[in-house]
N, CA, C and O atoms as a CHARMM CRD file, in Angstrom:
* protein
*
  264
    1    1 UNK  N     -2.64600  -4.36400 -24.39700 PROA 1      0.00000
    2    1 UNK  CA    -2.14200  -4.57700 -23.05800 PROA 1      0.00000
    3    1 UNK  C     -3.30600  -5.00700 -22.15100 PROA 1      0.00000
    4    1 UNK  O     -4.45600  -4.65400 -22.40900 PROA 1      0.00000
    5    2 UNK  N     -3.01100  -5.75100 -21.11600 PROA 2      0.00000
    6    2 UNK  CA    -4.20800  -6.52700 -20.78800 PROA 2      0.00000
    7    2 UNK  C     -4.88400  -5.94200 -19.11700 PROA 2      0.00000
    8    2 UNK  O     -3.82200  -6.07300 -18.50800 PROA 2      0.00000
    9    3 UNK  N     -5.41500  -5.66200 -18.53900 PROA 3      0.00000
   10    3 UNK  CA    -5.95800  -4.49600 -17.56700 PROA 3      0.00000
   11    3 UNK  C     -5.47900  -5.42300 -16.41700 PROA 3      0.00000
   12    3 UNK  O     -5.40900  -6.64600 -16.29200 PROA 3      0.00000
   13    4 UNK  N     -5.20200  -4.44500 -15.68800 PROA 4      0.00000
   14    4 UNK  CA    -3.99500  -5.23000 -14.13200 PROA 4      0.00000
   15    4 UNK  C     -5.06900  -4.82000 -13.31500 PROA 4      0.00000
   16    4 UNK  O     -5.66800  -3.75700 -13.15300 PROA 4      0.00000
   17    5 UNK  N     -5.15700  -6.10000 -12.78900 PROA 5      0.00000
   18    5 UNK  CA    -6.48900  -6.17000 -11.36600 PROA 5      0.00000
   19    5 UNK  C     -6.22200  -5.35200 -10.32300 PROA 5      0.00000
   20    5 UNK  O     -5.26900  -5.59600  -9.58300 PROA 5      0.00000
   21    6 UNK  N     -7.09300  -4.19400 -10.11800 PROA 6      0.00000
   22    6 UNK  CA    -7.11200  -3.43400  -8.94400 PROA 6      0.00000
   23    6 UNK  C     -6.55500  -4.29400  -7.82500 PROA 6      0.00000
   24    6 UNK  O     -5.38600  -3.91300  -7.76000 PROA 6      0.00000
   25    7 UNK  N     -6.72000  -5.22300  -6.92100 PROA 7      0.00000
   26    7 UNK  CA    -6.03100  -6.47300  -6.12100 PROA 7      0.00000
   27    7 UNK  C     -4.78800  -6.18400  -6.07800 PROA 7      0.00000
   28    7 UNK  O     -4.12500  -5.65400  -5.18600 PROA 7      0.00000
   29    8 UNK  N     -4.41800  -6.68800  -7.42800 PROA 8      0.00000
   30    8 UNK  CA    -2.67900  -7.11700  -7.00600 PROA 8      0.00000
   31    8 UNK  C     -2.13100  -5.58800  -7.12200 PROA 8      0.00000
   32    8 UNK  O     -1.03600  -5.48700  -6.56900 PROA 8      0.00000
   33    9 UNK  N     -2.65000  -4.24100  -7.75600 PROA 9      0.00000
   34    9 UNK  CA    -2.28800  -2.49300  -7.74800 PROA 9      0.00000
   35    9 UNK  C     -2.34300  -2.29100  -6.13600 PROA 9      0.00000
   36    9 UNK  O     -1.48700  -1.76300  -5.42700 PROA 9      0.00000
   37   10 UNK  N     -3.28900  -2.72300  -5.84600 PROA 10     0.00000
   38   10 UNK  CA    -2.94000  -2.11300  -4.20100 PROA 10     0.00000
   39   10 UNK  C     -2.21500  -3.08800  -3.53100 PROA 10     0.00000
   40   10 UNK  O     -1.49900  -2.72100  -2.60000 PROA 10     0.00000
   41   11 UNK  N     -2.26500  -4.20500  -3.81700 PROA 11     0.00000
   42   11 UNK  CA    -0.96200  -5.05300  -3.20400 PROA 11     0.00000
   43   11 UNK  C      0.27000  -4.57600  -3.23500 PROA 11     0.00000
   44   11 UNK  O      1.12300  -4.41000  -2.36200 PROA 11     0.00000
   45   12 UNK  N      0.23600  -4.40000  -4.25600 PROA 12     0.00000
   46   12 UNK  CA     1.75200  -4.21300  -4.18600 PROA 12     0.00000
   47   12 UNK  C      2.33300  -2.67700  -4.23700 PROA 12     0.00000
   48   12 UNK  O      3.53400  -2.44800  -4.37900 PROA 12     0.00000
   49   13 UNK  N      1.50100  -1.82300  -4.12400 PROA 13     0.00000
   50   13 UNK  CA     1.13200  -0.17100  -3.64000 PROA 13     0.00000
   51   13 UNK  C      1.81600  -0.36700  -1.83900 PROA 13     0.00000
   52   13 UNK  O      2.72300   0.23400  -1.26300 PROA 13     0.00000
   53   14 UNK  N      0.89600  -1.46900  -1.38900 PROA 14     0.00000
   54   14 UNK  CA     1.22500  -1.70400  -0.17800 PROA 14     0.00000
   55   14 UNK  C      2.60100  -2.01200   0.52700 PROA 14     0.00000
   56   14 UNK  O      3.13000  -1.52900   1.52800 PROA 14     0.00000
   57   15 UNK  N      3.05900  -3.17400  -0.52600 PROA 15     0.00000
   58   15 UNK  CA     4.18100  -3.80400  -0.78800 PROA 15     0.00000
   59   15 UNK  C      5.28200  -2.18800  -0.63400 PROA 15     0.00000
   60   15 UNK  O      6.10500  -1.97000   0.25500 PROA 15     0.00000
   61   16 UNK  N      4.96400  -1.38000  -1.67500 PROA 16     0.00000
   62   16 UNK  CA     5.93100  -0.54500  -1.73600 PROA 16     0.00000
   63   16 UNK  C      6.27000   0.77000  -0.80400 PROA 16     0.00000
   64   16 UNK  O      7.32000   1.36500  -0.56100 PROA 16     0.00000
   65   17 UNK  N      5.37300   0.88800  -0.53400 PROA 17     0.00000
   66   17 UNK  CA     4.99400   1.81800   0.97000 PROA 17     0.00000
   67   17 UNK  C      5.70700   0.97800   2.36200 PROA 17     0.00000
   68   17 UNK  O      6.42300   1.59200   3.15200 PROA 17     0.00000
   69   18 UNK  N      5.48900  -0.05200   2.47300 PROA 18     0.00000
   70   18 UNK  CA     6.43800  -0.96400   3.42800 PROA 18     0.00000
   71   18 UNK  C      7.86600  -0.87700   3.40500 PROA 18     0.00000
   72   18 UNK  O      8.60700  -0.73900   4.37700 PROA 18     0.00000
   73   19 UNK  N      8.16200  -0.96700   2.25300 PROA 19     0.00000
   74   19 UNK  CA     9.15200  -0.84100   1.90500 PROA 19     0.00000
   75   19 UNK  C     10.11600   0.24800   2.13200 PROA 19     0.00000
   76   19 UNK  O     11.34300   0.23600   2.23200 PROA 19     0.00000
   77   20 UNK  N      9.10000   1.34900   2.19600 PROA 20     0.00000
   78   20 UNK  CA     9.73300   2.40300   2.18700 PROA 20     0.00000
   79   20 UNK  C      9.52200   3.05600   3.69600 PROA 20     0.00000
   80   20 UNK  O      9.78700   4.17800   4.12800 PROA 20     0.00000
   81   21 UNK  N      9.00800   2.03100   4.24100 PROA 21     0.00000
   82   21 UNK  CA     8.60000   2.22000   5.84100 PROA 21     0.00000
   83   21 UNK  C      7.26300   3.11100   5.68300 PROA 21     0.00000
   84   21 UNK  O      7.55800   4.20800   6.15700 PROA 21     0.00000
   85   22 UNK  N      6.37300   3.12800   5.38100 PROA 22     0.00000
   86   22 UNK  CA     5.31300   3.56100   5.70300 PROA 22     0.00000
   87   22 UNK  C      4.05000   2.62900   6.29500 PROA 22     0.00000
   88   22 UNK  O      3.58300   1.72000   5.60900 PROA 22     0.00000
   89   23 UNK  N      3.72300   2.83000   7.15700 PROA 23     0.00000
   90   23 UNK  CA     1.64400   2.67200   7.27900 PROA 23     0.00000
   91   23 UNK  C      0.90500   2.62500   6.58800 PROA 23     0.00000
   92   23 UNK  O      0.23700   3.65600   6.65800 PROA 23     0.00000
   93   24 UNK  N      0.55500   1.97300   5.85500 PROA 24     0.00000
   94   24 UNK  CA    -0.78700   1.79300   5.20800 PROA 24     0.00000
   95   24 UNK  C     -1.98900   2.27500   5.77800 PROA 24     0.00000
   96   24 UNK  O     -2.39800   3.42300   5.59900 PROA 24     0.00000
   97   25 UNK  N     -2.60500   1.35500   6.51200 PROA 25     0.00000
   98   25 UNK  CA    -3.67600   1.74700   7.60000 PROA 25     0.00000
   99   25 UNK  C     -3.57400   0.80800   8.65300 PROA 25     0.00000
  100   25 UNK  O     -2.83900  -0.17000   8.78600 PROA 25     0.00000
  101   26 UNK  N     -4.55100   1.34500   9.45500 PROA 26     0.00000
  102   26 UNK  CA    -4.37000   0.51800  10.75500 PROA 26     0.00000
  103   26 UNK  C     -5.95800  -0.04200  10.83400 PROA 26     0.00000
  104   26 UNK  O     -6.94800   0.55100  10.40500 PROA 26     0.00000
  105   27 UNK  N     -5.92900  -1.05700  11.35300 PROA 27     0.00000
  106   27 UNK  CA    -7.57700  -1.58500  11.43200 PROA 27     0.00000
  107   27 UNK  C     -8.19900  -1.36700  12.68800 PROA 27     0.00000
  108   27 UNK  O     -7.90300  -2.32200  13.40700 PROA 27     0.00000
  109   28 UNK  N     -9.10800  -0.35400  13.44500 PROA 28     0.00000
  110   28 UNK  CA    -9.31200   0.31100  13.99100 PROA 28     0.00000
  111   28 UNK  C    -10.57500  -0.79500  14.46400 PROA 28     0.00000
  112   28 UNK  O    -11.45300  -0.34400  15.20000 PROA 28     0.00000
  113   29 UNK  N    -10.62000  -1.71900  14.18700 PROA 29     0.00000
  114   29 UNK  CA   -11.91700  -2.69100  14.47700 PROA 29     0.00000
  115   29 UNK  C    -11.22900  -3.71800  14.82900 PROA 29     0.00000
  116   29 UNK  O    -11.56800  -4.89400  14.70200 PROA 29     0.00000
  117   30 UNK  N    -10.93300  -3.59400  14.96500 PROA 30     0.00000
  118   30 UNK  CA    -9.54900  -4.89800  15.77300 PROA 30     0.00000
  119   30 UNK  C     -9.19300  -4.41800  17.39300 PROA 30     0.00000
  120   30 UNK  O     -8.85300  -3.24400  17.54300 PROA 30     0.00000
  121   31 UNK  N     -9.25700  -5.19100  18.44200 PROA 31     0.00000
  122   31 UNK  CA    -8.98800  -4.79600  19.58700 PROA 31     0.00000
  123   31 UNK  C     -7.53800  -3.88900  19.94100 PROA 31     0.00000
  124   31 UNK  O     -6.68100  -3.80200  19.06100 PROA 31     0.00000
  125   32 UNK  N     -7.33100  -3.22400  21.28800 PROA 32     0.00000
  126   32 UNK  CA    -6.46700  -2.05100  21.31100 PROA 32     0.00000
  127   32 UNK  C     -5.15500  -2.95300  21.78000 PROA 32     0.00000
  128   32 UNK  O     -4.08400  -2.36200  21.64000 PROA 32     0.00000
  129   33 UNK  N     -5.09400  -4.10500  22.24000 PROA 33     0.00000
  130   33 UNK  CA    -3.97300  -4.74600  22.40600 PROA 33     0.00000
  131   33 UNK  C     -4.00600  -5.86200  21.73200 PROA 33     0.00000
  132   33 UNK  O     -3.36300  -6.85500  22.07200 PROA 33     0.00000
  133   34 UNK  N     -4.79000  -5.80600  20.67200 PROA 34     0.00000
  134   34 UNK  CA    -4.36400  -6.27900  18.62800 PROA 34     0.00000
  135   34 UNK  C     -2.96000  -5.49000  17.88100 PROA 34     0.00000
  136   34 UNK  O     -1.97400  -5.92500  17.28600 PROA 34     0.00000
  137   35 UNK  N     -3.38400  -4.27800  18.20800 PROA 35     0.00000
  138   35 UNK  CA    -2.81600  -3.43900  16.77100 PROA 35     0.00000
  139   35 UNK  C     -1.68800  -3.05300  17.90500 PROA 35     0.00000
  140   35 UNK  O     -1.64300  -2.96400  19.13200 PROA 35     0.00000
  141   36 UNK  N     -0.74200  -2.86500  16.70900 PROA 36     0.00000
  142   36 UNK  CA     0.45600  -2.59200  17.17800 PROA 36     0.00000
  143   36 UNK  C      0.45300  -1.03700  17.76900 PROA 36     0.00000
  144   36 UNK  O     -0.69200  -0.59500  17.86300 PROA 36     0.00000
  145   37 UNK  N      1.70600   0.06600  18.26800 PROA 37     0.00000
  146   37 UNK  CA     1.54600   0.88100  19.23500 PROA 37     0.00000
  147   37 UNK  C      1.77400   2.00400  18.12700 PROA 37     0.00000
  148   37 UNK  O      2.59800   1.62600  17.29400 PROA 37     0.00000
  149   38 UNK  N      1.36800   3.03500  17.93300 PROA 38     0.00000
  150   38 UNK  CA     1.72800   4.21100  16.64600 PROA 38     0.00000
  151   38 UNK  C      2.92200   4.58500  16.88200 PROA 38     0.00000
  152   38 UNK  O      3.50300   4.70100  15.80300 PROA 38     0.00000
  153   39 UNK  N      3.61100   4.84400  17.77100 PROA 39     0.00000
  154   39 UNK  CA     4.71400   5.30200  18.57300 PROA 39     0.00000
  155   39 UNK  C      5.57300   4.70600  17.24900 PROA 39     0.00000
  156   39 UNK  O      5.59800   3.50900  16.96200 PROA 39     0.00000
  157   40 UNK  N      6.30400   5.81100  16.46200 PROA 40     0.00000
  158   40 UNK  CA     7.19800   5.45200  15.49100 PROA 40     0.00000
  159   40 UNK  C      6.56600   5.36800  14.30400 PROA 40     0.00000
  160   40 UNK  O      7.29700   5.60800  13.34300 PROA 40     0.00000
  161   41 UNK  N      5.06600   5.01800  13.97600 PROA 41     0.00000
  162   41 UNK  CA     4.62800   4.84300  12.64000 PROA 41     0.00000
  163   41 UNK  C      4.41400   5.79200  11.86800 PROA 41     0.00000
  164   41 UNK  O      4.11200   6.94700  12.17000 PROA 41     0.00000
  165   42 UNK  N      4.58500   5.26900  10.69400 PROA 42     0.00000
  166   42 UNK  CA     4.71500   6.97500   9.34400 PROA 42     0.00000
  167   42 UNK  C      3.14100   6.67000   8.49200 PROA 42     0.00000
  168   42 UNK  O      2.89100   5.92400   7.54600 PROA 42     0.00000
  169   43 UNK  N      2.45200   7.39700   9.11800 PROA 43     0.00000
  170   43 UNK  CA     1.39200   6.96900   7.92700 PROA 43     0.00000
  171   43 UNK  C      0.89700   8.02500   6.84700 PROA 43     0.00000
  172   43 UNK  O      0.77000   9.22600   7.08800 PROA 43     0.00000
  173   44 UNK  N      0.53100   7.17800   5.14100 PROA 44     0.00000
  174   44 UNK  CA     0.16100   7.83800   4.34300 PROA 44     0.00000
  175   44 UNK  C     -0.84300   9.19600   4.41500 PROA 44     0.00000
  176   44 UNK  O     -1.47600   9.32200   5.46300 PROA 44     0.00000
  177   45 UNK  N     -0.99100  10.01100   3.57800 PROA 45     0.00000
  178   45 UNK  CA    -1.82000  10.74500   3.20400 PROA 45     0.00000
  179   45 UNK  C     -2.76200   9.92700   2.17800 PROA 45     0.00000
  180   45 UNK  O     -2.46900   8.80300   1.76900 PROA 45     0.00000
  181   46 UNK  N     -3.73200  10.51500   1.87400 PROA 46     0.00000
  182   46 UNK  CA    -4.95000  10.28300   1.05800 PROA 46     0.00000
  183   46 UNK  C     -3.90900   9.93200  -0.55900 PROA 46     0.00000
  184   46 UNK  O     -3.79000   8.87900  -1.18600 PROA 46     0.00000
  185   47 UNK  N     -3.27800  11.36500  -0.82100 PROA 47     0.00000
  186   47 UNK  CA    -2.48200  11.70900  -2.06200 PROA 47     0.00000
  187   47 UNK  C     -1.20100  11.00100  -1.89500 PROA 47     0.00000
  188   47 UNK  O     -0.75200  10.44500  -2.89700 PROA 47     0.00000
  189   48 UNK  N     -0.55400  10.93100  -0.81500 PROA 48     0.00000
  190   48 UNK  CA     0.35100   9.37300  -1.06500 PROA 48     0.00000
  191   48 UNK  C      0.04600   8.34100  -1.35000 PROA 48     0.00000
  192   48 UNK  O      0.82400   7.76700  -2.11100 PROA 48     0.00000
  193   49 UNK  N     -0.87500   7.78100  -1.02400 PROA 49     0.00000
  194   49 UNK  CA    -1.36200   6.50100  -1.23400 PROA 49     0.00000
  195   49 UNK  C     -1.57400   6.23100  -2.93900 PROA 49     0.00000
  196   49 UNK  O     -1.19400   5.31400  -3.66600 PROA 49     0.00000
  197   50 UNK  N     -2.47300   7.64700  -3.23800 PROA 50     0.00000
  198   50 UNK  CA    -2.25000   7.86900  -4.78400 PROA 50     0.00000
  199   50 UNK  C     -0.93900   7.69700  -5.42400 PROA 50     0.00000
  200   50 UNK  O     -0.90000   7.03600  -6.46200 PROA 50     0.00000
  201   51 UNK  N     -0.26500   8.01200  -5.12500 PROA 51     0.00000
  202   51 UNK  CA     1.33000   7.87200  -5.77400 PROA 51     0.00000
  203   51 UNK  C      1.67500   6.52100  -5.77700 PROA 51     0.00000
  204   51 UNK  O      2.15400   5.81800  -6.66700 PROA 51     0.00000
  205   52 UNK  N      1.35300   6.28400  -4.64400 PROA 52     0.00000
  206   52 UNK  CA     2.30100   4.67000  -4.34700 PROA 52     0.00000
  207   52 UNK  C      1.38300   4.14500  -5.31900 PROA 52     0.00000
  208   52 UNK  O      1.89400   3.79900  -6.38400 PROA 52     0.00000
  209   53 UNK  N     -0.48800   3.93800  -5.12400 PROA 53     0.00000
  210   53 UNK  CA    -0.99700   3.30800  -6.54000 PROA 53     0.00000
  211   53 UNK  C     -0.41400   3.20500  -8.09200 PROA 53     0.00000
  212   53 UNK  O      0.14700   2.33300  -8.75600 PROA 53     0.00000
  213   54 UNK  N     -0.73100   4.19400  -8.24800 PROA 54     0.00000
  214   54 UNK  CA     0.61100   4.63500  -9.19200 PROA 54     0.00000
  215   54 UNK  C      1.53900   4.33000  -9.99900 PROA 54     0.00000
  216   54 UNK  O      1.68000   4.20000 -11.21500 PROA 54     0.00000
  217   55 UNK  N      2.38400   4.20600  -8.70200 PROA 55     0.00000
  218   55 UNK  CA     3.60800   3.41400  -9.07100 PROA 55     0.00000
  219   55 UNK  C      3.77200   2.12800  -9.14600 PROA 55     0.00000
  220   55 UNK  O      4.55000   1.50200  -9.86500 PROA 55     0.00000
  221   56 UNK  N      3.02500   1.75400  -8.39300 PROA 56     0.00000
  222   56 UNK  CA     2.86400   0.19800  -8.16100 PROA 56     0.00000
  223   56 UNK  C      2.05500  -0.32800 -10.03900 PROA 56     0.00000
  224   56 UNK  O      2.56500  -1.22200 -10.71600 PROA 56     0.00000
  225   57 UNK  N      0.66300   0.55900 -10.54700 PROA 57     0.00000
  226   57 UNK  CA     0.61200   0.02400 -11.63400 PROA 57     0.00000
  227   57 UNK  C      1.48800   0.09700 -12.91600 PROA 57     0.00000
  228   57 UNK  O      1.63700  -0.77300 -13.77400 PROA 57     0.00000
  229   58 UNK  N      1.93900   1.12800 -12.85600 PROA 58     0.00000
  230   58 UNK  CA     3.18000   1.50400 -13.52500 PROA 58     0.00000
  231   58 UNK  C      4.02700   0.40800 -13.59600 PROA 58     0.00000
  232   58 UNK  O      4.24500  -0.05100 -14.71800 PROA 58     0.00000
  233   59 UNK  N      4.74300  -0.29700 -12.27300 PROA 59     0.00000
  234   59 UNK  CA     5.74500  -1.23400 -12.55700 PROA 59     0.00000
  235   59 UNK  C      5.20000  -2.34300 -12.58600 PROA 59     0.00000
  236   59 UNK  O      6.03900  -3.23700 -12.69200 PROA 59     0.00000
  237   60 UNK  N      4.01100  -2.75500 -12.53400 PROA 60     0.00000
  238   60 UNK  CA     3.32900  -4.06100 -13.13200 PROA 60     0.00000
  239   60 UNK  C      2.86200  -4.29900 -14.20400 PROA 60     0.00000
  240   60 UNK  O      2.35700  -5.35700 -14.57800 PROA 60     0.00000
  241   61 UNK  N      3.05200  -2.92300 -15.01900 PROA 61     0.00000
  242   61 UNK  CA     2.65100  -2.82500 -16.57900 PROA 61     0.00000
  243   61 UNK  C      4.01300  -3.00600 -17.43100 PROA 61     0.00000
  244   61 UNK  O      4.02100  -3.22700 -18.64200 PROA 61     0.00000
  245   62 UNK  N      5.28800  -2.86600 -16.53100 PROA 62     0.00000
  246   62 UNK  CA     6.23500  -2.60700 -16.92400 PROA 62     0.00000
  247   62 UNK  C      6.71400  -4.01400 -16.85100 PROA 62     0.00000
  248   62 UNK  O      7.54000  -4.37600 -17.68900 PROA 62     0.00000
  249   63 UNK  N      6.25800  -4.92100 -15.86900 PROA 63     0.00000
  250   63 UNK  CA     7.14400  -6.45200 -15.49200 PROA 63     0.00000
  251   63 UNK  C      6.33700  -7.34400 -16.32700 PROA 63     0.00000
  252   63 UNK  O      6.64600  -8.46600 -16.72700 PROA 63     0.00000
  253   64 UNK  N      4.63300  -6.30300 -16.65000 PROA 64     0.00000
  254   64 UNK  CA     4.16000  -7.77100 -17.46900 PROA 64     0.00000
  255   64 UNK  C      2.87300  -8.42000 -16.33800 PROA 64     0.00000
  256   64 UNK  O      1.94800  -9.17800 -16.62600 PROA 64     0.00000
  257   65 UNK  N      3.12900  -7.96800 -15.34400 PROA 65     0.00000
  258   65 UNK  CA     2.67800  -9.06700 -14.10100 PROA 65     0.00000
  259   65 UNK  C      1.15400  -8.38100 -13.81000 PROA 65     0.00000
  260   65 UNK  O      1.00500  -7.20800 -14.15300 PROA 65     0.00000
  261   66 UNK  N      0.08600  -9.06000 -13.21500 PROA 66     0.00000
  262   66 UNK  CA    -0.97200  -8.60000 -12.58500 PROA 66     0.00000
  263   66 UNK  C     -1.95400  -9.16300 -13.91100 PROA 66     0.00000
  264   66 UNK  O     -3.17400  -8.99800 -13.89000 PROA 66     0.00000
């Protein structure tokens, strides 16, 4: 089986966290009327983010893809 590029694992980690309405991160180096308002946003834990990794390589090992 052929090793799935860290890249497209958190891509689509990302991908799936969106999905599920979550925050990823916010870019905190970006000006304050850049980034959107938190008001409503769900953001990960350290150990979610782990999961969503995860899962995300899991179903790219599973489609073949990465």
């Amino acid at each position: 089986m052929a090793e799935i590029d860290d890249a497209t694992v958190l891509a689509h980690g990302q991908a799936l966290a969106a999905q599920d309405g979550f925050t990823w991160e916010i870019d905190f180096n970006s000006p304050p009327e850049g980034r959107p308002s938190f008001r409503g946003m769900h953001f990960l834990s350290e150990e979610r983010r782990q999961e969503y990794l995860a899962r995300a390589r899991v179903e790219l090992q599973e489609t073949g893809e990465g």
